[in-house]
C-alpha positions as CSV (number, residue, x, y, z in Angstrom):
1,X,-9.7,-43.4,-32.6
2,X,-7.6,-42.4,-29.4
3,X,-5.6,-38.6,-30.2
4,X,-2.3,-39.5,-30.2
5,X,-1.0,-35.4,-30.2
6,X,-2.4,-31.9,-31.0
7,X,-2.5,-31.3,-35.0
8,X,-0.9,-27.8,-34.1
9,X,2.4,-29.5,-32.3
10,X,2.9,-31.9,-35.8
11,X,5.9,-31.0,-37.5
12,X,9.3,-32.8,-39.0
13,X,10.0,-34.9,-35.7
14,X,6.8,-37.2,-36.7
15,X,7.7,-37.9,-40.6
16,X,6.5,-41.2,-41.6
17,X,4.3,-42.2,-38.5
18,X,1.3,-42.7,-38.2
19,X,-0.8,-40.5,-35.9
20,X,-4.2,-39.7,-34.7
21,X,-5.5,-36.0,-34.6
22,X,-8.8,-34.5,-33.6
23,X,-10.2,-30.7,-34.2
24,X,-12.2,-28.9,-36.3
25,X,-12.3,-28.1,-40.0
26,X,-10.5,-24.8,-40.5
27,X,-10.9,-24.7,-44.4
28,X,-11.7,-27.4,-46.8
29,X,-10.1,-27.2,-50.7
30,X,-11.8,-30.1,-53.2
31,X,-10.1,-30.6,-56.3
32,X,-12.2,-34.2,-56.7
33,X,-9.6,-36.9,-56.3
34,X,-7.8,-35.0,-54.0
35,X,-9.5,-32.9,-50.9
36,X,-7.2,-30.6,-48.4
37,X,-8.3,-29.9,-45.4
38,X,-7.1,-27.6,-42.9
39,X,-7.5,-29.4,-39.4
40,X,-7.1,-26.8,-36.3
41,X,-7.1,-27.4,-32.5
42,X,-5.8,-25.8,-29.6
43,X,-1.9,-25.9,-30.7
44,X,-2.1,-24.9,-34.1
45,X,-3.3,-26.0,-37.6
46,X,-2.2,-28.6,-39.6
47,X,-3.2,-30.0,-43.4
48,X,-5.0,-33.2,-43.8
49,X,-4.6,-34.5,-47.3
50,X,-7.1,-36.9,-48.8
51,X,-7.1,-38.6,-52.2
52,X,-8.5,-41.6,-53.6
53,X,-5.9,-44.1,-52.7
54,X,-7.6,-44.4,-49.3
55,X,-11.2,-44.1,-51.5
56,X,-13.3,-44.3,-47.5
57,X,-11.6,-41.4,-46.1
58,X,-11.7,-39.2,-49.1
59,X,-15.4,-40.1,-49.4
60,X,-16.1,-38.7,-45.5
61,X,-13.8,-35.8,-46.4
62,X,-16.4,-34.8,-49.4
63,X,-19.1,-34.4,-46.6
64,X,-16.8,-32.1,-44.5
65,X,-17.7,-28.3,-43.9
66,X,-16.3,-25.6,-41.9
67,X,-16.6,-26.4,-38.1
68,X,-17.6,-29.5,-38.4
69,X,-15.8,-31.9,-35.7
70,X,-13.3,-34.8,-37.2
71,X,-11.0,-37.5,-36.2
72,X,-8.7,-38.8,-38.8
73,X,-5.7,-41.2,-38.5
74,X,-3.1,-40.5,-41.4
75,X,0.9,-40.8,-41.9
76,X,2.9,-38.0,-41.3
77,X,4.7,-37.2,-44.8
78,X,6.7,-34.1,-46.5
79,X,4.8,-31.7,-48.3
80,X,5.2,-30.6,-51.7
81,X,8.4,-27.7,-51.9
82,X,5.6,-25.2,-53.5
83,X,3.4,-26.4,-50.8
84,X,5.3,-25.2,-47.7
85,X,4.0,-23.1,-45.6
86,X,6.7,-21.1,-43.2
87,X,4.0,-19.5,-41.3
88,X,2.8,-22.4,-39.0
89,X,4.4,-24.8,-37.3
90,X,3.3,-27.7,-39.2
91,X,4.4,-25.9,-42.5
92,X,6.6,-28.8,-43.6
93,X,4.6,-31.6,-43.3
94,X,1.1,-32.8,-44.3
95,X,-1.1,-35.8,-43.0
96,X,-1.8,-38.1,-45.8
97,X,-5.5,-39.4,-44.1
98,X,-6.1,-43.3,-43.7
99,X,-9.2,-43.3,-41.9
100,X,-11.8,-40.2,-41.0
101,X,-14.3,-39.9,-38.7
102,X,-17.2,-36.8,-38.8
103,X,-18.0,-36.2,-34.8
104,X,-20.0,-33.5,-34.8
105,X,-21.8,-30.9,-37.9
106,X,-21.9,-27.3,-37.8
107,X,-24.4,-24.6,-38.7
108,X,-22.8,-22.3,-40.9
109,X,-20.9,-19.8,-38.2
110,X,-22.0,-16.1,-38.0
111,X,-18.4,-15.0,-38.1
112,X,-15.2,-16.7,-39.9
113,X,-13.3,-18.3,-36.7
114,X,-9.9,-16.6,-37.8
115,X,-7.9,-13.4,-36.6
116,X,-8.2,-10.2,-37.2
117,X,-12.0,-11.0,-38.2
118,X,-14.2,-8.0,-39.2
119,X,-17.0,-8.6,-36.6
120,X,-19.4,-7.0,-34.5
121,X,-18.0,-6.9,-30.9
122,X,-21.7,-7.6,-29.7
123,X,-22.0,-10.5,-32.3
124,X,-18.5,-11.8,-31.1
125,X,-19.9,-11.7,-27.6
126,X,-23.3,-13.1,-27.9
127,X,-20.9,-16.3,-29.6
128,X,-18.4,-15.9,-27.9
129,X,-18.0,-19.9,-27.3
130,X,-17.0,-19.4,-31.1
131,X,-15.2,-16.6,-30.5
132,X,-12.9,-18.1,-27.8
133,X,-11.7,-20.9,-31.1
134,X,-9.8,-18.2,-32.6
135,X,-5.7,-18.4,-32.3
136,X,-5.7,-14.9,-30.9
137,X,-8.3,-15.6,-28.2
138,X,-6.9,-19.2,-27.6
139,X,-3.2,-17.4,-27.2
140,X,-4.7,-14.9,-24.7
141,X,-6.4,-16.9,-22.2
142,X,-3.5,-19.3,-22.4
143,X,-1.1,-16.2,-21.4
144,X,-3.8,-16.0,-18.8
145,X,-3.4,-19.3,-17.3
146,X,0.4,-19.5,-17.1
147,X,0.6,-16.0,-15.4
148,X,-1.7,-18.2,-12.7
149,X,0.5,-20.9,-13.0
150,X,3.3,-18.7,-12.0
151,X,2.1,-17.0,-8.9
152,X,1.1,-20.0,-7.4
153,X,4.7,-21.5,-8.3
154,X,5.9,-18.4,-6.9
155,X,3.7,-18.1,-3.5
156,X,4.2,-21.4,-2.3
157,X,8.0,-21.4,-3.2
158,X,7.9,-18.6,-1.0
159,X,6.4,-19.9,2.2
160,X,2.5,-18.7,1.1
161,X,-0.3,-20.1,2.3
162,X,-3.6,-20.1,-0.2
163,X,-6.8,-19.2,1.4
164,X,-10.3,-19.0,0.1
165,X,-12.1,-16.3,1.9
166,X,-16.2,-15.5,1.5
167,X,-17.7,-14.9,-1.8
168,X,-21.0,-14.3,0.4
169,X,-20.1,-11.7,2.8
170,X,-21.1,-8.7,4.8
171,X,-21.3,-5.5,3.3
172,X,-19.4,-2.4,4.3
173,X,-18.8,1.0,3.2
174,X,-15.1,0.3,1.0
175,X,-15.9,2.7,-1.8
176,X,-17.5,1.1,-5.0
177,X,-21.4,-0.1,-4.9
178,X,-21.1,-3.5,-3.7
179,X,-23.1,-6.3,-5.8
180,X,-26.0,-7.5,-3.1
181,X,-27.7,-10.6,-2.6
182,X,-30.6,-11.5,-0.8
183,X,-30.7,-13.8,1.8
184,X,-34.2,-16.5,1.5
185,X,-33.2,-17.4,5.1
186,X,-33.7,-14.0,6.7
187,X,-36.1,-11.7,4.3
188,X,-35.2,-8.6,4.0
189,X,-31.3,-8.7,4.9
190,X,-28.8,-8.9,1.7
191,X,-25.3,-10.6,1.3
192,X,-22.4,-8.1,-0.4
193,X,-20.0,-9.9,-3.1
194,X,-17.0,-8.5,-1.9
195,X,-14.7,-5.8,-4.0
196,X,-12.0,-6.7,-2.1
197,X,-10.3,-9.6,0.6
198,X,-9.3,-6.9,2.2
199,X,-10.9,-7.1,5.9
200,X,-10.5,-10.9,6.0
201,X,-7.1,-10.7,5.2
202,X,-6.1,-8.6,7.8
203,X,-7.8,-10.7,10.2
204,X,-5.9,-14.0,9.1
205,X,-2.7,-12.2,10.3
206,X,-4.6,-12.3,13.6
207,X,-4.8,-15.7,13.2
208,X,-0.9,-16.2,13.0
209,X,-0.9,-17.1,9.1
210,X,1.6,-13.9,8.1
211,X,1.5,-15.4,4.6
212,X,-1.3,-15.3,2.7
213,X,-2.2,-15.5,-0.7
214,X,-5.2,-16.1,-2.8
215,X,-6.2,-15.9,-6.7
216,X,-9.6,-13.9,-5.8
217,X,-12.5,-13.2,-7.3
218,X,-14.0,-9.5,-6.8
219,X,-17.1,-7.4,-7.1
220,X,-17.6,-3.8,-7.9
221,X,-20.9,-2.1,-9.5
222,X,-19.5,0.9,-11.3
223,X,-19.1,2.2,-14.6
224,X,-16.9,0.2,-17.0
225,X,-14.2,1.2,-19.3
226,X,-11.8,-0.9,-21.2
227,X,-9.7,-1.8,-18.5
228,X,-12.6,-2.4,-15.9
229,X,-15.4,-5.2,-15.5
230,X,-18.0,-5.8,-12.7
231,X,-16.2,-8.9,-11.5
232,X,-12.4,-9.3,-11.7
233,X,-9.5,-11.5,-10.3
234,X,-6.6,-10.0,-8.3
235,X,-3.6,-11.9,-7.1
236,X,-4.4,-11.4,-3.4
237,X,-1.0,-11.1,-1.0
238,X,-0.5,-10.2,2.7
239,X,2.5,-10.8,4.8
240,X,3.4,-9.6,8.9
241,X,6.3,-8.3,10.2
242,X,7.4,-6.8,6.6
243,X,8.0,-3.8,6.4
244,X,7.0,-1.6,2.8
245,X,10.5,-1.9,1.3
246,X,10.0,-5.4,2.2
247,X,7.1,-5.9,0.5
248,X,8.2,-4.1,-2.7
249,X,11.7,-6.4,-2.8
250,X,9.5,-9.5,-2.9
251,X,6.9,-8.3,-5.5
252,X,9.4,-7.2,-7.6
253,X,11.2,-11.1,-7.8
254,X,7.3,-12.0,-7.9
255,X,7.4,-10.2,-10.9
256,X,10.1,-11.2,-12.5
257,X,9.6,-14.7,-12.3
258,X,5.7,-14.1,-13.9
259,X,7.4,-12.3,-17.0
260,X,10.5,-14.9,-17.1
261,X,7.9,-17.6,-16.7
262,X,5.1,-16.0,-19.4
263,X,6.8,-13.9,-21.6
264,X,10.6,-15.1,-21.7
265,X,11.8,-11.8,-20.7
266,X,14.2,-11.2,-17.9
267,X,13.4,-8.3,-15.8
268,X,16.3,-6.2,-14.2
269,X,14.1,-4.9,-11.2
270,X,17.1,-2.7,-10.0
271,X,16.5,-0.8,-12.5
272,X,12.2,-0.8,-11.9
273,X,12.1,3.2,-10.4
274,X,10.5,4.5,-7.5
275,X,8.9,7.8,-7.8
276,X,6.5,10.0,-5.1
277,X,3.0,10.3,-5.6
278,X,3.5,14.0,-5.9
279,X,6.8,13.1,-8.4
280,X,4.5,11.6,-10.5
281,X,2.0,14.0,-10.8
282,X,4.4,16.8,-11.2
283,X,6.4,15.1,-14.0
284,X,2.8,13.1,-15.7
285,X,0.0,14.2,-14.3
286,X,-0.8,11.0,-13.4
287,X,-0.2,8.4,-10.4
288,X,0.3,5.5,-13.8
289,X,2.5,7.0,-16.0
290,X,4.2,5.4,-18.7
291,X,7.6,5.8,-18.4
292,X,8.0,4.5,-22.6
293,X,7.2,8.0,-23.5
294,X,10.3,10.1,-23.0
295,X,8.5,13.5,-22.8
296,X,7.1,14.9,-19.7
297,X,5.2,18.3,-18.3
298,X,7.2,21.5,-18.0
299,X,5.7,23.8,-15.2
300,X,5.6,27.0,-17.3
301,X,3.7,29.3,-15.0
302,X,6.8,31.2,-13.8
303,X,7.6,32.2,-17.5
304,X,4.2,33.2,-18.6
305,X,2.6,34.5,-15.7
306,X,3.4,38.0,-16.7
307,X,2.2,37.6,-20.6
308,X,-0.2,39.4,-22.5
309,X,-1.9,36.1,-23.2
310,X,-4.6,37.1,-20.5
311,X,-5.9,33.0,-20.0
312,X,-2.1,31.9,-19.4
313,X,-1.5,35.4,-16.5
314,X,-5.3,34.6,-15.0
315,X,-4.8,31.1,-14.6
316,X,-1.5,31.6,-12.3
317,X,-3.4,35.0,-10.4
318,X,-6.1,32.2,-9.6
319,X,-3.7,29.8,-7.8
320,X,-4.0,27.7,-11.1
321,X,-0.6,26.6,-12.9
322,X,0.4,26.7,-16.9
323,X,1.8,23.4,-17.6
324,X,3.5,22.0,-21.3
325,X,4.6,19.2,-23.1
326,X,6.8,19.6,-26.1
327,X,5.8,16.8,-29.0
328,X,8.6,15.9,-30.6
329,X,7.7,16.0,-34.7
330,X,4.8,17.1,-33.6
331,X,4.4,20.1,-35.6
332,X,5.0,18.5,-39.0
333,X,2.4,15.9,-38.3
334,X,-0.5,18.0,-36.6
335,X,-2.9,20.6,-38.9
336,X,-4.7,23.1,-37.2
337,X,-7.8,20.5,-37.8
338,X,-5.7,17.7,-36.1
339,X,-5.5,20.1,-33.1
340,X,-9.1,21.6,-32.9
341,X,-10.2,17.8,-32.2
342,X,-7.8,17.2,-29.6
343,X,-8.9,20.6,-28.2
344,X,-12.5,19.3,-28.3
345,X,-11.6,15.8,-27.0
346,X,-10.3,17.2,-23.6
347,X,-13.5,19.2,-22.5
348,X,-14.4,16.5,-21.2
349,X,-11.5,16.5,-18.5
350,X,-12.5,20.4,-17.3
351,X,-10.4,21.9,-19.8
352,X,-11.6,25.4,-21.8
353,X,-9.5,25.5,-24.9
354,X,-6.2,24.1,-26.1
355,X,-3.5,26.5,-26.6
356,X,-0.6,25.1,-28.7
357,X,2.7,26.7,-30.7
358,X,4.8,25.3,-33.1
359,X,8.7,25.6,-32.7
360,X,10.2,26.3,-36.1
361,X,13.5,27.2,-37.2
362,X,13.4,31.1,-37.2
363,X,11.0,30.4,-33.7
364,X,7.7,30.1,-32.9
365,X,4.3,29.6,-34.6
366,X,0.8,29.8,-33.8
367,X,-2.3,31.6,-32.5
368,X,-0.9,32.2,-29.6
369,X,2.6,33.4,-30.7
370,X,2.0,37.0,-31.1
371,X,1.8,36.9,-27.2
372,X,5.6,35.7,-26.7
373,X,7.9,37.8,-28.8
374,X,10.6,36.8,-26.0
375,X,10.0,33.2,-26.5
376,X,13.8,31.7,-25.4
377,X,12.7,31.3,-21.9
378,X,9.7,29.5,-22.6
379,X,11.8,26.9,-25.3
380,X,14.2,26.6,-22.8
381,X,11.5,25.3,-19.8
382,X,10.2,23.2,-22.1
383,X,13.6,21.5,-24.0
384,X,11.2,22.5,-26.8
385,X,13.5,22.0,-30.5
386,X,12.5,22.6,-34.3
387,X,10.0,20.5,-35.6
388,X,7.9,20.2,-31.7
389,X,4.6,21.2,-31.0
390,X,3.9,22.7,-27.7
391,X,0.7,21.9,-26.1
392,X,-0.5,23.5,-23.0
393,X,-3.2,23.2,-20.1
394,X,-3.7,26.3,-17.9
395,X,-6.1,26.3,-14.8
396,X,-6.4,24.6,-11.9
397,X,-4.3,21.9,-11.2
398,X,-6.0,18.7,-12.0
399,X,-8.0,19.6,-14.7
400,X,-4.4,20.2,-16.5
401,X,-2.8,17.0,-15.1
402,X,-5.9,14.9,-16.7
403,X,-5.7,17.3,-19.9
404,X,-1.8,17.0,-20.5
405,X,-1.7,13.1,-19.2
406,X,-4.3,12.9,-22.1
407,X,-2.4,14.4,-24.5
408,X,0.9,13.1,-23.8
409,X,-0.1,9.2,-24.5
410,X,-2.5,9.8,-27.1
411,X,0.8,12.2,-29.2
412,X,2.8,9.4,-28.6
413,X,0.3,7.0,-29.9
414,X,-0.3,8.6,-32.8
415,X,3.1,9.5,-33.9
416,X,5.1,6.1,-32.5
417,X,6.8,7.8,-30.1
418,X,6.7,4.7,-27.3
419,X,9.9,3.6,-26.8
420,X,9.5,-0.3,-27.6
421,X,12.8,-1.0,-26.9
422,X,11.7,-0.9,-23.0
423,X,8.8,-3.0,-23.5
424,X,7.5,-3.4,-19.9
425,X,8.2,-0.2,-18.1
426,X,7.7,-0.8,-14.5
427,X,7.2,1.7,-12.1
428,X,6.6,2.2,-8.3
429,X,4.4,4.9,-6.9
430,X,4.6,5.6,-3.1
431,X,3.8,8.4,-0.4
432,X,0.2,8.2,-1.6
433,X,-1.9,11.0,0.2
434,X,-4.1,9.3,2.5
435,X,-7.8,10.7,1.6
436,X,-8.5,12.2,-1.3
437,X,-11.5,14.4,-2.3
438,X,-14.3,12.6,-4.3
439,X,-16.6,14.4,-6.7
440,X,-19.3,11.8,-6.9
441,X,-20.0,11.4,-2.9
442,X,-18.8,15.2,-2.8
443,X,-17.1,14.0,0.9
444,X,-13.7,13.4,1.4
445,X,-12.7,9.5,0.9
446,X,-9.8,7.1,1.9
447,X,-7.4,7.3,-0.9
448,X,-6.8,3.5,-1.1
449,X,-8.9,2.3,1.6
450,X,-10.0,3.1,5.3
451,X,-7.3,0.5,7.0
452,X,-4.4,1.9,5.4
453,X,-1.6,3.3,7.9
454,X,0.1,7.0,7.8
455,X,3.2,7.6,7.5
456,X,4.5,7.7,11.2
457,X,5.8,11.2,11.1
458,X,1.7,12.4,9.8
459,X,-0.1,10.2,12.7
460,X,-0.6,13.8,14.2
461,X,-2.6,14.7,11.8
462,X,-5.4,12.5,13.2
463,X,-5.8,14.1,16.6
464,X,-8.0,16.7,17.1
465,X,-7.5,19.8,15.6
466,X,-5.1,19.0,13.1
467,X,-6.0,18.8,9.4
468,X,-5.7,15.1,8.5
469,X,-6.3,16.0,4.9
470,X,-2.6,16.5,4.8
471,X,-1.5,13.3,6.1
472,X,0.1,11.1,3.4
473,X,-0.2,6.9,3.6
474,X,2.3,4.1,3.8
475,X,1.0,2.9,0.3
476,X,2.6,2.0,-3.1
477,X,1.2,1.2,-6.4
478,X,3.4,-0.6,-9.1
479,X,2.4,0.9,-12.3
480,X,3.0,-1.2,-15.8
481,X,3.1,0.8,-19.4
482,X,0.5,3.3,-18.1
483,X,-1.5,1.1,-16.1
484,X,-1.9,0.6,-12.3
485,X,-1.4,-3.1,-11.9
486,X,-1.5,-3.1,-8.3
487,X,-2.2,-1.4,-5.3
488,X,-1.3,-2.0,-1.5
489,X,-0.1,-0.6,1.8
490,X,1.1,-1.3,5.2
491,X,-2.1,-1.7,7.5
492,X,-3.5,-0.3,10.3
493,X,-3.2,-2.9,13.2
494,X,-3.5,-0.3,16.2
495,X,-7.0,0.2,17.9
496,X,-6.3,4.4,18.6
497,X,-5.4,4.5,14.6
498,X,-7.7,3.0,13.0
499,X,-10.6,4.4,15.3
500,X,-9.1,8.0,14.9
501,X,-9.1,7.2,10.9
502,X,-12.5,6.4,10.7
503,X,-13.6,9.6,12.4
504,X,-11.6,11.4,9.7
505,X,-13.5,9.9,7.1
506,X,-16.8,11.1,9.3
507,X,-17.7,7.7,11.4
508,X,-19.2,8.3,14.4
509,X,-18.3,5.6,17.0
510,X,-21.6,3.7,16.2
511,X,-21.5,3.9,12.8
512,X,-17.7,2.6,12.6
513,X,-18.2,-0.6,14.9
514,X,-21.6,-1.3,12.8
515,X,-19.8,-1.0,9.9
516,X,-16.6,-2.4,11.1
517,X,-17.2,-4.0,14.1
518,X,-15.6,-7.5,13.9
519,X,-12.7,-6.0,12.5
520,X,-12.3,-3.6,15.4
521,X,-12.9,-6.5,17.7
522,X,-10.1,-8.2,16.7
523,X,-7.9,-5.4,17.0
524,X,-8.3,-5.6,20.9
525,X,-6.6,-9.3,20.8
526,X,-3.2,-8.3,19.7
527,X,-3.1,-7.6,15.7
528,X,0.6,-7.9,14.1
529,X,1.9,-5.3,11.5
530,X,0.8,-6.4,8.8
531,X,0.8,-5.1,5.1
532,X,0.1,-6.8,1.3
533,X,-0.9,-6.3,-1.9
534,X,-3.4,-7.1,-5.0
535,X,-2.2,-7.2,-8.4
536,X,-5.0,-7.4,-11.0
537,X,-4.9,-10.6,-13.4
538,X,-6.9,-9.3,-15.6
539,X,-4.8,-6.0,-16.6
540,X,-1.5,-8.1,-16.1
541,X,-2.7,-10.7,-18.7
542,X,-4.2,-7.9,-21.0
543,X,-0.5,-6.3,-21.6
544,X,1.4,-9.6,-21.5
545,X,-0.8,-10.7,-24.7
546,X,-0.8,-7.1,-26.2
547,X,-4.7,-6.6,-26.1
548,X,-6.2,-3.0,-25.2
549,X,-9.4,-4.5,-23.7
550,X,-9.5,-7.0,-20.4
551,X,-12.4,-8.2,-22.3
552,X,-9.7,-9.8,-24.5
553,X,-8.7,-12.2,-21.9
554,X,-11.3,-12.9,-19.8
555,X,-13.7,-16.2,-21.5
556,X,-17.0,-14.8,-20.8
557,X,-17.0,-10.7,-20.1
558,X,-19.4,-8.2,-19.7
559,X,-19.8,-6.3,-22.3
560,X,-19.5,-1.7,-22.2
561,X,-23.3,-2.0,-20.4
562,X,-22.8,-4.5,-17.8
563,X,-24.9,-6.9,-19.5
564,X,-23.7,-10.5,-21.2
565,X,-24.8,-11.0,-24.5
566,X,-24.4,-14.5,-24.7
567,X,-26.4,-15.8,-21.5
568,X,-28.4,-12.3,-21.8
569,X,-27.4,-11.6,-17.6
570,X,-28.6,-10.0,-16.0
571,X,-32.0,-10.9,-16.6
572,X,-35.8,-10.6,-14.9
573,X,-36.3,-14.0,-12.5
574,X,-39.8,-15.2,-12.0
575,X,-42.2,-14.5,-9.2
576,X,-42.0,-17.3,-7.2
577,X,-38.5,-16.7,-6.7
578,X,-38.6,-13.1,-5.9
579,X,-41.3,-14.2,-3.2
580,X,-39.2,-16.7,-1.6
581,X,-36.8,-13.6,-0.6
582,X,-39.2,-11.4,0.1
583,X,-38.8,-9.1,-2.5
584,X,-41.5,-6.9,-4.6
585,X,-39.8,-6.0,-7.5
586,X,-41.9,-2.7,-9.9
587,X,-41.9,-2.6,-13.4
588,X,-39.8,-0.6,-14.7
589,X,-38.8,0.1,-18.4
């Protein structure tokens, strides 16, 4: 029996024909002479009726069970009026079942393949071929694939040229722990899976191609989180002879024709704001804000730097700031034990304590109130009203950016204070400074990467003797509900620049052109300016289907440990193989 549509796409427009439908067995109801079975594929779910006018097909349907396989050939007739279902497409009709065919049995499933189902997210994972049959999951990689769709629509539309560059590669020092693989054909040297395109992108606009664009897969061994796995996709762009604004006008109609194109929404991008890096900080205290939440951090340390409250007045004498947000409702809706958690929760970002007031009618409340009998100035830094709760962070300053960024989305989480009537707030994020000091390899690093230009009026702050620490990048980030969706710059494409921004990040001569030689090579043959960008697919498709986990939308993740339950990666590989690259392996537990 050939399918003649998708049992999900069945509705009014087929009455009285005959069609063919293929799927699996949703739900089966026997009553005896009459057997309903809900039939579900890719499009949807629709009912299969069988009774014993057609006695062959109702005798198959008695043998049918959850997940098994079918094919069944059936007229397409009204249902019942108490039978209608307004919930699903097919919700008129019904298929009354000529013939029926059982393809395939199935075990008894360790989970019910429905949404919304209360299972284990290992379990889910370890089946997650079953997992992927649920609407939900079949919605979200679909969202997935038409955001793909889109680009490429969009890209070549636009002049783009798609280019595959290496998976197998060489590695060098980007940032992240690169993935390596070992090389049979010369023991003891390794491949790198690349994080990025980045250096072989830049070298095609050596080439002449000033249009590139790719739909990459990347690598990066480092801890995950829910918006992080240890192989991603990014929508891979660069262009030449554009400059940043450029860049920015054509991402932004790139964009908009994704979210016309997946999500039927039309986005005004002349209303999509740029801030500064430092902007954003200030206002956030972060370079992603979400711009849904109206509230923002009130820089309080000129008002309480001469209080009694002693952690407030040493925090400021320390070169530290006192920062605030006021939660609107916040002090109806928070106890004292709502607080002491959040208080708790933020140790973990530097912080020492939470100090917090509520505004009331007759003024303010609190542990620490006793400490501002003059309390006008402080309500009016903060536009603090009746009803708010005041939270603070006091120290130095990132340790109060992280702590307030914190507490400002997770208040307006809890107390539905995301404005939903701007859905997808887009933002742009530029004047990035161009290192920035990391904790883990205690060094300072390039703040996007090591080929990204300086703004031309810093490029003195490379020479010798100057402080390039100060020097801020031609970089810009576009930022979507909180999240950084993508990241690019202008590039280096000058010899004397890049070689003097290698030495800032501590290469020696040698060391750069080992790490970076073929690179620097090529910048002796004439390089264009050049500049681009990576959005990530993954996050992109995440928030266009609504999911708080990439996982969501990717068909076969890792799970919180790097591991795959399913195929049980990574695992141990025999001997032989391990000898054939050369490699000893120790036990280890």
């Amino acid at each position: 029996m050939k399918r003649t549509t998708y049992a999900g796409l069945v509705d009014e427009k087929y009455l009285n024909q005959t069609v063919t439908l293929s799927g699996w067995v949703q739900k089966r109801r026997d009553f005896g002479d009459l057997i309903f079975v809900d039939l579900r594929d890719r499009e949807g779910i629709v009912q299969l009726t069988f009774n014993a006018t057609h006695a062959e097909a109702l005798a198959v349907a008695e043998n049918m069970r959850n997940e098994y396989v079918i094919s069944v050939t059936g007229q397409v007739v009204r249902r019942e009026v108490s039978q209608i279902n307004n919930k699903i497409h097919s919700g008129q009709i019904e298929i009354d079942v000529i013939e029926a065919e059982i393809l395939a049995t199935s075990k008894t499933p360790p989970f019910y393949i429905e949404d919304n189902v209360n299972a284990n997210e290992e379990l889910k994972l370890q089946y997650r071929y079953l997992d992927l049959r649920r609407p939900e999951m079949q919605k979200n990689l679909r969202i997935r694939s038409k955001i793909m769709s889109s680009a490429m629509n969009f890209m070549d539309q636009n002049d783009f040229i798609n280019i595959e560059t290496p998976i197998l590669a060489k590695s060098t020092p980007e940032g992240a722990r690169d993935y390596l693989v070992p090389s049979r054909i010369f023991p003891g040297s390794f491949y790198a899976l690349p994080q990025s395109p980045q250096l072989f992108k830049q070298l095609l606009m050596g080439s002449g191609f000033d249009r590139y664009f790719q739909i990459a897969r990347a690598f990066r061994d480092e801890d995950l989180r829910g918006d992080r796995q240890p192989e991603f996709t990014q929508m891979d762009v660069e262009t030449s002879f554009m400059s940043a604004e450029e860049i920015r006008e054509l991402v932004n109609a790139w964009v908009k024709a994704m979210m016309s194109d997946v999500v039927n929404f039309d986005l005004d991008t002349t209303k999509i704001p740029t801030l500064t890096w430092q902007e954003s900080m200030d206002r956030f205290g972060t370079d992603k804000p979400d711009l849904r939440i109206a509230y923002e951090l009130k820089d309080v340390s000129e008002t309480v730097k001469s209080s009694e409250f002693g952690v407030f007045a040493k925090a400021v004498e320390a070169g530290g700031v006192v920062k605030a947000i006021a939660v609107p409702g916040g002090a109806e809706n928070y106890s004292r034990k709502d607080i002491d958690k959040m208080a708790q929760y933020i140790e973990r970002f530097g912080a020492k304590g939470l100090a917090w007031l509520k505004v009331t009618d007759e003024g303010i409340s609190g542990p620490i109130a006793k400490f501002f009998p003059n309390h006008a100035a402080l309500l009016q830094v903060t536009g603090a009203k009746p009803g708010d709760l005041l939270l603070f962070g006091a120290g130095r300053n990132d340790i109060v950016a992280a702590t307030l960024d914190y507490l400002r989305r997770q208040t307006a989480k809890d107390l539905n204070l995301i404005d939903m009537t701007n859905p997808w707030a887009f933002a742009w994020i530029v004047d990035w400074p161009l290192f920035e000091y990391s904790e883990d390899f205690d060094r300072w690093i390039a703040a996007h990467h090591p080929f990204t230009m300086p703004n031309e009026e810093d490029l003195h702050y490379l020479d010798d003797g100057e402080d390039p620490h100060q020097a801020h990048a031609q970089s810009y980030d576009l930022v979507l509900n909180g999240y950084e969706l993508g990241s690019g710059s202008i590039r280096i494409h000058r010899m004397d620049i890049q070689e003097k921004m290698l030495k800032a990040l501590g290469f020696t001569p040698e060391a750069a052109h080992e790490a970076f030689g073929f690179l620097l090579e090529g910048m002796t043959f004439g390089f264009p300016p050049m500049g681009g960008i990576a959005l990530g697919l993954d996050r992109l498709a995440m928030l266009l289907a609504g999911q708080e986990n990439i996982r969501e939308v990717i068909a076969f993740p890792k799970n919180s440990r790097a591991t795959e339950p399913m195929t049980q990666a990574p695992t141990r590989v025999d001997h032989k193989q391990l000898n054939d690259l050369g490699l000893f392996v120790s036990d280890v537990e």
